[in-house]
Structure formats: structure tokens, C-alpha cells
N, C-alpha and C positions, 0 to 999 in steps of 0.2 A: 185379555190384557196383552198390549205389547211389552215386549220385553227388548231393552239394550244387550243383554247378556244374560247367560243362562249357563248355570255351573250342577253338572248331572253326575248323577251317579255317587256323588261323595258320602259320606258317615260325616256328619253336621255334629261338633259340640259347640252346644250355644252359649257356652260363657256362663251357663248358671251354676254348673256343677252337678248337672244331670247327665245321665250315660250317653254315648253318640250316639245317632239315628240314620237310616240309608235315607237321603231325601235330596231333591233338587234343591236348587236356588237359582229365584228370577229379579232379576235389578234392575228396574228402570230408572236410569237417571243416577242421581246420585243414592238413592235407597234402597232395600229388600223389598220389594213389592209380591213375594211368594215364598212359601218354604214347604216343600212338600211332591208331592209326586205331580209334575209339569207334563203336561201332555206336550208330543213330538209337533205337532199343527199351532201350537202356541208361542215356537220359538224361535220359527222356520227362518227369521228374519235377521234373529241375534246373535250376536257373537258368543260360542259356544263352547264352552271348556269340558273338557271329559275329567272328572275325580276320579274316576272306578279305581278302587283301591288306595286313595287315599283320602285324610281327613280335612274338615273345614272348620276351622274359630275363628274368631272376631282378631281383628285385627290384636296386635300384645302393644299394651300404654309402657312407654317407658317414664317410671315416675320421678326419675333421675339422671337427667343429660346434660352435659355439660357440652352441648352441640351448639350451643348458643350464635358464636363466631362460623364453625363450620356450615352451620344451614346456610348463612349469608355468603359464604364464599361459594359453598356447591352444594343446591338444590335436590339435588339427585341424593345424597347422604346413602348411599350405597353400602357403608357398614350397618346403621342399622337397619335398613329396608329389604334388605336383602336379608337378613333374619324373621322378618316378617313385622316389624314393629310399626305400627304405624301412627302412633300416636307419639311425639317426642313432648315431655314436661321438662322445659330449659328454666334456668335458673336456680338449680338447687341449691344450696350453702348461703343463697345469697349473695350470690358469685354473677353478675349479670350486668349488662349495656343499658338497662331504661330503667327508671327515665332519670336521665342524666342531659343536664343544660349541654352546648355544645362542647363547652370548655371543659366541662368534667368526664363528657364524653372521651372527648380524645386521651383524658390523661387515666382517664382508669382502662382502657381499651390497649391502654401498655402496659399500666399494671398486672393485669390479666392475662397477659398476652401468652406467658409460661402457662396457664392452664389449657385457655381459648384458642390457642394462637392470636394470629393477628385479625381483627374484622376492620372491615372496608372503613378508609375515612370516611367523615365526612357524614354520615347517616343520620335522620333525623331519629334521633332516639330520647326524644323530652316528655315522651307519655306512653303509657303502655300501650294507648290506641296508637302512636305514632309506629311504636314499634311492634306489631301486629300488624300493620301495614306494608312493611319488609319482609315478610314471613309469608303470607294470605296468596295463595298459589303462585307461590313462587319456590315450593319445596313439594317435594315430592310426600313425603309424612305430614299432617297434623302436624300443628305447633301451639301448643301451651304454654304459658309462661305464671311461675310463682311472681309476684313482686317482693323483690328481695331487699335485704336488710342494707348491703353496700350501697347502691346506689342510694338508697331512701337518706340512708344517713350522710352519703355528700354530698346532698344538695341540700342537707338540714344546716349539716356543720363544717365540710371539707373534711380533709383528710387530718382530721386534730383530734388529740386525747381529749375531748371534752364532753362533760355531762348535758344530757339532752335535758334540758329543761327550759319552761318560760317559752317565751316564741320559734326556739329552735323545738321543740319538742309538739310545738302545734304545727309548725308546717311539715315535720316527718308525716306527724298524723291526719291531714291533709293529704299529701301526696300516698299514705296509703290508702285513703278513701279514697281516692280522686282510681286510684291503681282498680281496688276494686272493682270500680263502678265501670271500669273500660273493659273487666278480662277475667283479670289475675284470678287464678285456682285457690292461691294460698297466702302464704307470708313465708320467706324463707330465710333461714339465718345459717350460717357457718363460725361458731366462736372459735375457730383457730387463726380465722381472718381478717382481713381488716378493711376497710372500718369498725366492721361489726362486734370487734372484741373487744373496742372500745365500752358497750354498753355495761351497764348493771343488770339488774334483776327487773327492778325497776321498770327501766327501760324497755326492756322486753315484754311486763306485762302490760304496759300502759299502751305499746303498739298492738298487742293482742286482744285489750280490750275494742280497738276497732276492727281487729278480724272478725272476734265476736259478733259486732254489727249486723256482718253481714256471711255469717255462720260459715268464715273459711277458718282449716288449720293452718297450725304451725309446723312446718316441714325445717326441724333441727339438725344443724349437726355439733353434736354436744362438745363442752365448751371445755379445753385444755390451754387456756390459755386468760390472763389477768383473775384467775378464780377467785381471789382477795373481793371481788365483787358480787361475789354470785351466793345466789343463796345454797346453802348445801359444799360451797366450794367448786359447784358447777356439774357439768355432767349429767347422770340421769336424774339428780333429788331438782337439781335447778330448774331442766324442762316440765318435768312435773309439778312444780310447785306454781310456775305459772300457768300451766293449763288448769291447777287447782285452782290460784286466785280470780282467774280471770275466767273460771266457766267453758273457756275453749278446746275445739278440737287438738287435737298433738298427733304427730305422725316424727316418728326418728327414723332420723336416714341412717342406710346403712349398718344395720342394727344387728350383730351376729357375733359367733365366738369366733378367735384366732388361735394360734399355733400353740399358745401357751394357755389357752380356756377349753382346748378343743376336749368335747367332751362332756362341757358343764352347761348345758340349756338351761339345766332348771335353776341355778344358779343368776344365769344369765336374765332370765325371765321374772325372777322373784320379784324384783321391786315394779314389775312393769304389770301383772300379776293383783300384786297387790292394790296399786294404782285402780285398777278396771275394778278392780271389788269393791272400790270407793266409788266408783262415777263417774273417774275418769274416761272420757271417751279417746281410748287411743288406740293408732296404727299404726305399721312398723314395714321397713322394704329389706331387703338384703340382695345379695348377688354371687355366684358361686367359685368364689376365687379365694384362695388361703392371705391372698396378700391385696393391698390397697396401691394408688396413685393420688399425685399433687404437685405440687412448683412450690420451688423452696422459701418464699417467701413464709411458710407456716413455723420454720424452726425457729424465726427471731423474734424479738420481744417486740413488744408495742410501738418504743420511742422511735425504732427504725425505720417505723411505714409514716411516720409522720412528714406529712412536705408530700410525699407521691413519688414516682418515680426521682424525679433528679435530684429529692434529697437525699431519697435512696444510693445513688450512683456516687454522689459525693461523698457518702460514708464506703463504700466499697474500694473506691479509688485513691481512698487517702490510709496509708498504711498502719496509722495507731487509732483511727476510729476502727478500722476492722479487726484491727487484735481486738479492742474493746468489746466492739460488735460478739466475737466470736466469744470471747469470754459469756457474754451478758446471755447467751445461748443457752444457760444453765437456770436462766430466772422464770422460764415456762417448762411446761410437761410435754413436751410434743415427744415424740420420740427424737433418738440419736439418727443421725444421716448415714451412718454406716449401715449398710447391707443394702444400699437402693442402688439405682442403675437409671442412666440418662434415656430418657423415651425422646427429648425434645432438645435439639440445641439449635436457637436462630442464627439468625445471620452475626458474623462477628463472630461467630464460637465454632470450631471444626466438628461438623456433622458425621464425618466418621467416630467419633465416643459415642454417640447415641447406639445404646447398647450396653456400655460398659459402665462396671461395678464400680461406686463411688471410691470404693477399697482401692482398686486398682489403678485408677486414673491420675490418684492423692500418691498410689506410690511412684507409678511413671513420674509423675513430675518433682517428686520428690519432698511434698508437702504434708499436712496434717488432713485430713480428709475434710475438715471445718472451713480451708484456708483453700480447699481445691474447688469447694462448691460455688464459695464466696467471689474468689476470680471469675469461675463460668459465668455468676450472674452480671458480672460487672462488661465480660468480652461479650455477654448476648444483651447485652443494658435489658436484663429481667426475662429474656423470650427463651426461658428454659424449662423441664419440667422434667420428673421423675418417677418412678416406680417404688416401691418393695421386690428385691429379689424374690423369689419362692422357695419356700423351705425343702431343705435336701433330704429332711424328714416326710418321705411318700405314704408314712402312715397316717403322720401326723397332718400331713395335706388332707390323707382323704376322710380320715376322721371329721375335720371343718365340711367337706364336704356334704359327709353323711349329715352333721349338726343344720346346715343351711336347708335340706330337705327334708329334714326332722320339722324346723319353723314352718318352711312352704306349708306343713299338715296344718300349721293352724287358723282358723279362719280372719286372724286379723291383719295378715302378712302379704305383701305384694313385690314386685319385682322393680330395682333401679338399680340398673346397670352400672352409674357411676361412670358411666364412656368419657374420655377424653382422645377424642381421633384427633390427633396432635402429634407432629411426630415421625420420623422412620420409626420406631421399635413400640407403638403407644402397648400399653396394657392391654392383652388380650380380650378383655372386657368389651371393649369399643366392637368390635365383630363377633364375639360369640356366646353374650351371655346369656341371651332370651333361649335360642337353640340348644349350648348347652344344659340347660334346665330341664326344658322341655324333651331333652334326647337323651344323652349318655347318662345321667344323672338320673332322671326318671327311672330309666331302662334297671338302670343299675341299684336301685332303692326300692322298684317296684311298686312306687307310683301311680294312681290311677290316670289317664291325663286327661280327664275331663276335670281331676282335682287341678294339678297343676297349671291346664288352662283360665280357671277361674278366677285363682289369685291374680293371673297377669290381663286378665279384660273387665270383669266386671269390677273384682273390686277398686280398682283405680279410677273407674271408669264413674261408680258412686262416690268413693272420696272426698275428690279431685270435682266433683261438677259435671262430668262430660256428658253433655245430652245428648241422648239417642246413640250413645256407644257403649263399647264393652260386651253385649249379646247380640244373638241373631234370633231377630226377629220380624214379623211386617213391621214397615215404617222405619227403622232403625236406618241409619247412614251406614253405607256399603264399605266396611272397612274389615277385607277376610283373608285369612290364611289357609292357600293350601299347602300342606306340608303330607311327605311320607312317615307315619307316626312310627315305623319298625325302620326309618333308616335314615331319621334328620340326624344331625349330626354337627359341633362345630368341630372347624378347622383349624381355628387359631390359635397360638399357641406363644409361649412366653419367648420363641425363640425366634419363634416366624409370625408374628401376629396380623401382619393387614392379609388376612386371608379369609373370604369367604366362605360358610357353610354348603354344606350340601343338604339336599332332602325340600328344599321348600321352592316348590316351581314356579309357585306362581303367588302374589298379594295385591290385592286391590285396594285402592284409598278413594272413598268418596264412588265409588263405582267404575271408578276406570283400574285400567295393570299398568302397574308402577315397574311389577316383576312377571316377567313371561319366559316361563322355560329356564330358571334360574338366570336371568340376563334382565338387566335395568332398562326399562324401557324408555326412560326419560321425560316422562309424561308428571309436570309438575302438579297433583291432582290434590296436594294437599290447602286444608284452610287452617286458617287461624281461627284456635276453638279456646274456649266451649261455645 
């Protein structure tokens, strides 16, 4: 057999959660076509990597990326490729570009803009096949995409408080069939957002009932916002309740304890627990960071995102709608804006703040920190985003930690970064949180890493739909990490975060090096999958 490439000498974990093995691997084309001991006259042809002394896994699926806009502007996506990730799942929250007609296109493409940054005008993004088409090697990682709840729901309704029913509620469910039938892995929703918190319960389960269809989950992120709607008041009784009515799968994003849970798993697990002893079929991600990211548009109530950006800008720029505004800040549960830090300020807003503490910026200028936010969004018209400082509490930090690789033990948990590479200061996350996991973290918990592999390839890899990914195998699509497993390591860091890992030399996607010698090769090898 010839072989394009051939990778010797490595300790192979194949993603199932069995022990490594010393074994070759031979690729021809875009697949594993060998796994096992390759004789030297077999390969004389191929391009040849030496592993000795380090290890090989399947490529790591990121099940949560908010890269959506950054694929489209730079292909290479070097934060997370360079971690070894090569499977990017965009759209999560429901937070995403298709398929939106033109005109909804451009005007949520600004909405979003604080999370996503900015994506290219102009792009045909009216079908998830269209937009798979902008994606389909043209990036260096896989790209997957949920079909999300935003868009579904403005091109049902617009950007309006209104109950999806009657004809508006058959053409959402329409364009999530139609989404299906083109791609889409899942259905994704974020209720601190908007459109999407506009929904009921209701609503949620009647567009589940067509996930059901065609046997994809619901990828949540639970619902702090209009709860008067929701069954349970929202949150975890509300996701559950329609995965109960509605027979479908459920996956909660971002699922873990924080600085003031840290500690309480079983707590935290009980109602999810319980749920699986009934039939529930559920799956859950997290990510190894004590603190979260997002763009402010999450701390205001409903009435605000009504109209889309420029009605937005009109209540911001007119002095007693924003006292209003700021007042009306107390009618949802989001958390308070104090203790975050600017990761993103666009144009119109002075780039040197990104960095600094909401606290501090509200006193330089001499305002209310509600009243310092509120201006940024008006001077970047929305193209701003934010962080969670990190607690000064390094016990309590690592205690979250320990809790996040307590979950990784268990076999329904998978890894979603939550990346927003947006930004001079973005969240550490965006570059280091596969590596993280898999390194300091492991190392430090004592981990097996054929465990900790698993979680992040195969299981996402069944979830999610991904054929022929997640293990290595003959036949399987060439999507692998070589990493140093006693010396990956990330780099980033909440003070210095666009900074590359160390330990991983080399990643293939689809059978070419994306990464050679820890350096981006610039070879766009990714497709639009499943």
C-alpha cells in the first residue's frame, strides 16, 4: 500500500478510552489507511514524521465555539489549531450568521458583533448549505455548525417580543428542517439572548419536536432571562422538561460549579442524575476556567433588543431612556457587571481599556459602572465584549478546577471551550483550553489521558454526528494530535492571553499538517462536516 504520510514510532490513544499502544500510522489521502507496525520499504515514498517519545489522538472536537465570524475572517484560526482542535462546533447559544435573508444578515452580524466580532459583509448566509459553503476548505479546522435558535427565530418573527405561533411557528420549523436536512449537528438556544428569550416553553418544545425528527439534540444554555415563561422558572427543571416532553436528546453547555459552588458536584449533578434514571438521554461540556465571557447586551431586559441594533443605539444615546434602561437592569437574573473586564472595544471606543476592570474604568470617568458600560456600547455602536475577572481566591480557583476534572471522570461530559478570539485581552479560553485540560490539569489530578482524550474525540464525535471522526482507526478521516503528553502545556493566561501552547508539534486535518513543528502551516485542509 502507498502511503502520503506515515507517523512512526508514537504511543497511538485511539479515542476509545483504551490504554496507548507503540504503533505507526499510515494516511493515504485524506484517511488512516494503517495502524500498526509499518514496514520501512512501505513508506519510502512518504512524508514521514518521527513520534518517538511522543503521543497520537484523534483530532479534539471543540463542542463550543463561538469562531463563527473569526473562521470567515482567518482560515488558519491559529488559537485553536494550534492546540490541536480540529474539529470547530460554531453556533452554540444560538448565537450564529445562517440562515438569515440578506437583510437580517447584516443587521444581526452587528448585533453579534461584541461577541463575534465583525464578519465579512455581504455573505450569502440564507441556508446552512449556503453557509457551509464559506466554511468547506477554506479553514484550516472542521467546521460544524448547530442550527441555532437567533437566526431561526428572525427570519420567523424579526427581532419582536412575539409568541411563535400559527404560520410564524411553521416556518421556524421549516427552516429547522430545511437546516437539518443541509448539516446541522443539533438545535442550539442561549435564553440570556435575544431573540431566543423571547420563547416559551412551548416554543422550545415544539422546535424540538422536529429535532426529534431527525434524532439531533438540544445544545442549551440555560435560561436567566424572561423566566415568567418557562416551565420550572427556567434553567435546569425548564431544559429537562422539554427533553422530557419532547423524547429528545439534551446536552447543557457549559455545565460546572463556580467560585461560590466550588466543591458541591453532587449537588450540582443531582437534578441531571436524576433526569438520566428516568430516560432522560443527556450530555453535558464544561471548560477549565473559574470565570465565564460575553457582550453586554445579556444584562438588559427583553424590551431593549427589540428594533435590533439602531433601536438599541437610540435608547443608549438618549439620556432618560438609559437611566430607564439601567434601572430596568434589575427585571432579569443575569448577574451584576461589576467585577468584569473589557476583552473587546471596536472602533469608536479607545482600545487601550480592553483589559480593564469595569470597576475602574466607571471610576476614571466618574460614573456608576451601569452608566460606564452603557456609554462603551453606544461609542462601539454594540462592538464590545467582556470577561469575569478571576477570583483572588487561588484556593477557591483551584478547587473549580479540581470540580471540572472530577466531571471530565464521568462518561457523559465533553469539552467546549466557549472561545471568543475577539479582542486584544479575549479569555484565556480562546488558546488554551483543550491543552490546558489535557496538561497541567490532568498532570495535576492525575488523570489517565487516554480518559481525558476520550471525552474530547469520541464522545463529541457520537453526539454531534461526526462520521468517521473522534478514534483512530482504518478508514477513519485523518484528523490527529501529536502532542508531548509529560510537557503540553498552555500558555495563556488572563493577563497575557493571545499566547500559544507548547507541547503539541504537530496536527493533521483530513490528512494534511495544518501544524508542523508547532508553527501554522497554512494549509486550509478543513471541510464542512459531518
Amino acid at each position: 500500500m502507498a502511503f502520503d504520510v506515515v507517523i512512526r514510532g508514537g504511543r497511538v490513544i485511539d479515542g476509545t478510552g483504551t490504554a496507548p499502544i507503540k504503533a505507526d500510522i499510515g494516511i493515504s489521502g485524506e484517511r488512516i489507511t494503517a495502524v500498526g507496525d509499518i514496514p520501512a520499504s512501505a513508506s519510502e515514498s512518504a512524508k514521514t514524521i518521527d513520534a518517538d517519545g511522543l503521543h497520537i489522538s484523534p483530532g479534539f472536537v471543540d463542542v463550543h465555539s463561538h469562531a463563527d465570524a473569526a473562521l470567515l475572517n482567518d482560515g488558519q484560526h491559529a488559537s485553536g489549531i494550534r492546540q490541536g482542535v480540529t474539529t470547530e462546533i460554531i453556533s452554540p447559544d444560538g448565537l450564529t450568521l445562517a440562515p438569515l435573508s440578506p437583510e437580517n444578515y447584516e443587521m444581526y452580524r452587528w448585533y453579534l458583533s461584541g461577541i463575534l466580532g465583525w464578519a465579512p459583509e455581504g455573505l450569502d448566509m440564507s441556508s446552512i448549505e449556503a453557509s457551509r459553503k464559506n466554511y468547506h476548505r477554506k479553514t484550516a479546522p472542521n467546521v460544524a455548525t448547530f442550527a441555532g435558535h437567533g437566526p431561526i427565530r428572525l427570519e420567523a418573527a424579526g427581532m419582536n417580543d412575539v409568541t411563535l405561533t400559527g404560520d410564524k411557528l411553521e416556518k421556524a420549523k421549516n427552516l429547522l428542517r430545511e437546516s437539518f436536512e443541509q448539516g446541522a449537528v443539533g438545535f442550539a438556544t442561549g435564553l440570556s439572548y435575544y431573540p431566543n428569550s423571547w420563547s416559551d416553553t412551548d416554543e422550545l418544545c415544539a422546535l424540538m419536536e422536529v429535532a426529534g425528527e431527525y434524532g439531533k439534540p438540544m445544545s442549551i444554555h440555560l435560561r436567566n432571562h424572561n423566566g415568567d415563561r418557562a416551565f420550572g422558572g427556567g434553567g435546569v427543571p425548564e431544559a429537562i422538561e422539554v427533553a422530557r416532553r419532547t423524547g429528545t436528546k439534551l446536552h447543557f453547555e457549559h455545565y460546572r460549579t463556580f467560585v461560590d459552588s466550588a466543591g458541591e458536584v453532587d449537588k450540582l449533578m443531582e437534578p441531571i442524575d436524576k433526569a438520566k434514571a428516568e430516560g432522560v438521554d443527556i450530555t453535558l461540556e464544561t471548560y477549565p476556567y473559574p470565570v465565564g465571557s460575553s457582550f453586554p447586551q445579556a444584562f438588559f431586559p427583553g424590551y431593549f433588543h427589540e428594533g435590533g441594533p439602531e433601536a438599541m443605539l437610540a435608547i443608549l444615546n438618549d439620556e432618560d431612556k438609559r437611566a430607564e434602561l439601567i434601572e430596568r437592569m434589575s427585571e432579569i437574573s443575569y448577574t451584576a457587571p461589576e467585577g468584569n473586564v473589557w476583552t473587546h472595544i471596536g472602533a469608536g471606543g479607545n482600545q487601550e481599556f480592553e483589559g480593564w476592570l469595569f470597576d475602574d474604568l466607571a471610576k476614571k470617568w466618574g460614573v456608576s459602572v451601569e452608566e460606564m458600560m452603557t456609554r462603551m456600547m453606544a461609542e462601539t455602536s454594540l462592538a464590545c465584549g467582556m470577561r469575569v475577572a478571576p477570583p483572588g481566591n487561588v484556593r477557591q480557583w483551584r478547587k473549580v478546577e479540581e470540580d471540572v476534572m472530577q466531571l471530565m471522570a464521568r462518561p457523559d461530559y465533553m469539552v467546549g471551550s466557549d472561545s471568543i478570539p475577539v479582542g486584544g485581552m479575549p479569555h484565556p479560553r480562546a488558546y488554551g483550553c483543550f491543552v490546558r485540560m489535557v496538561g497541567r490539569l490532568r498532570r495535576r489530578y492525575n488523570y489517565p489521558v487516554e480518559q481525558v482524550v476520550q471525552r474530547m474525540t469520541q464522545n463529541p464525535a457520537e453526539r454531534f454526528g461526526l462520521t468517521d471522526r473522534g478514534v483512530i482507526a482504518e478508514g477513519k478521516f485523518a484528523d490527529l494530535v501529536i502532542f508531548d503528553e509529560q510537557n503540553i502545556n498552555d500558555r495563556s493566561s488572563f493577563e497575557d492571553p493571545a499566547v500559544h501552547p507548547e507541547g503539541v508539534p504537530h496536527v493533521l486535518v483530513n490528512g494534511k499538517l495544518v501544524v508542523e513543528n508547532e508553527e501554522v502551516t497554512g494549509v486550509m485542509a478543513g471541510h464542512a462536516i459531518p
